[in-house]
N, C-alpha and C positions, 0 to 999 in steps of 0.2 A: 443895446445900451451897455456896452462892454467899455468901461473908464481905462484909458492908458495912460499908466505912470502919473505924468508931470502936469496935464491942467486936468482942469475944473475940481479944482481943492474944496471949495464951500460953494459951489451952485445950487444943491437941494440940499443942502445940509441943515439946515434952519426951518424947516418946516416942520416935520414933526416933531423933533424936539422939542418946540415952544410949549408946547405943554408941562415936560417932564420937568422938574423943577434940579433935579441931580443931574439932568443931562448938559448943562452948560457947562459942566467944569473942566473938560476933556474938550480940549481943539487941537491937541495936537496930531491924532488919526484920526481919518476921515477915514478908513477904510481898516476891518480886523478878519483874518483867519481865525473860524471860529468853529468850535467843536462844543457838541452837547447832549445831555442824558436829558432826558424827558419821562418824566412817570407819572402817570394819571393817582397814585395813589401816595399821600405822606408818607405812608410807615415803606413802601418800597423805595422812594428815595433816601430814607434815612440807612436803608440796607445799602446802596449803592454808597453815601456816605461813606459809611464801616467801613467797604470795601477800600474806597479810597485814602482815607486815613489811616489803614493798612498797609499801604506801601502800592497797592494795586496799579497799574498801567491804567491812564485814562480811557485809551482807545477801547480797551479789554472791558471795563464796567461799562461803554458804554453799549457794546455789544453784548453783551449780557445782561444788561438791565432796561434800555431806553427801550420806549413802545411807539418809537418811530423808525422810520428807515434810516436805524443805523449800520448797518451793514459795514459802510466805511468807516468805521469808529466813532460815528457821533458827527462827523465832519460836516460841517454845512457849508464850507471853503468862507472865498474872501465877501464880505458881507459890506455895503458903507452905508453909511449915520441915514436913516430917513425909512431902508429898508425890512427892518428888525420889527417885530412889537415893541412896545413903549418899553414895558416892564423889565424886559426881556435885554434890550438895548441901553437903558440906562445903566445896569450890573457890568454887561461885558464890554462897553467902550471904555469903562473903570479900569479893568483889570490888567496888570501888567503878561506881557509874551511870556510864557512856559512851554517845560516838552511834557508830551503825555507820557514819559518817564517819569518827571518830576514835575507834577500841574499844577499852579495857582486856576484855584477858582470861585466861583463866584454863585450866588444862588437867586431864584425868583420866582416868583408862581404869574403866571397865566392864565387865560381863558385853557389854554390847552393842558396844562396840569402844571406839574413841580419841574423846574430846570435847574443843571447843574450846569456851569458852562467854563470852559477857558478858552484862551487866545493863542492862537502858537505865533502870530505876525501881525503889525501892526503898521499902516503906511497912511 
């Protein structure tokens, strides 16, 4: 199930979102590069925070703080609408493209803990 470029723009894209109620607002990507910190505990994400509102390299907090296989900086590559958790997918279809120089992001808690997430690509 590898989507190339130019079709199937909305084929499963309407399913799981029917639920979310934020998730209709964004049609315009159906598919984001996405990176992300993940911490099982509040007060460790709000450290990861700090860091980032410091000036800190996304990739860099997220190797240093996330408590999943971030090894590639948090990366979880190109990701489209249907595939994501609810919670999780509602925030970063939101958020506008940044570099993990300079990251817009976004936040949300889980069944799997606290996330911090941005997009570096949007299609």
């Amino acid at each position: 199930m590898a989507p190339k470029g130019k079709s199937g723009d909305k084929d499963k894209s309407k399913a799981k979102d029917a639920g979310e109620a934020k998730g209709g607002k964004t049609k315009g990507a159906q598919s984001i590069n996405v990176r992300h910190i993940l911490c099982e505990k509040h007060a460790k994400k709000e450290e990861a925070l700090a860091k980032l509102n410091s000036g800190s390299k996304f990739d860099e907090v997220a190797r240093e703080f996330s408590e999943d296989k971030a090894r590639s900086g948090g990366s979880l590559g190109w990701k489209t609408k249907g595939t994501l958790m609810p919670e999780f997918e509602a925030v970063a279809f939101e958020l506008a493209a940044s570099t993990t120089n300079s990251p817009k992001w976004g936040e949300c808690k889980t069944s799997e803990g606290y996330h911090i997430m941005m997009v570096e690509g949007r299609k």
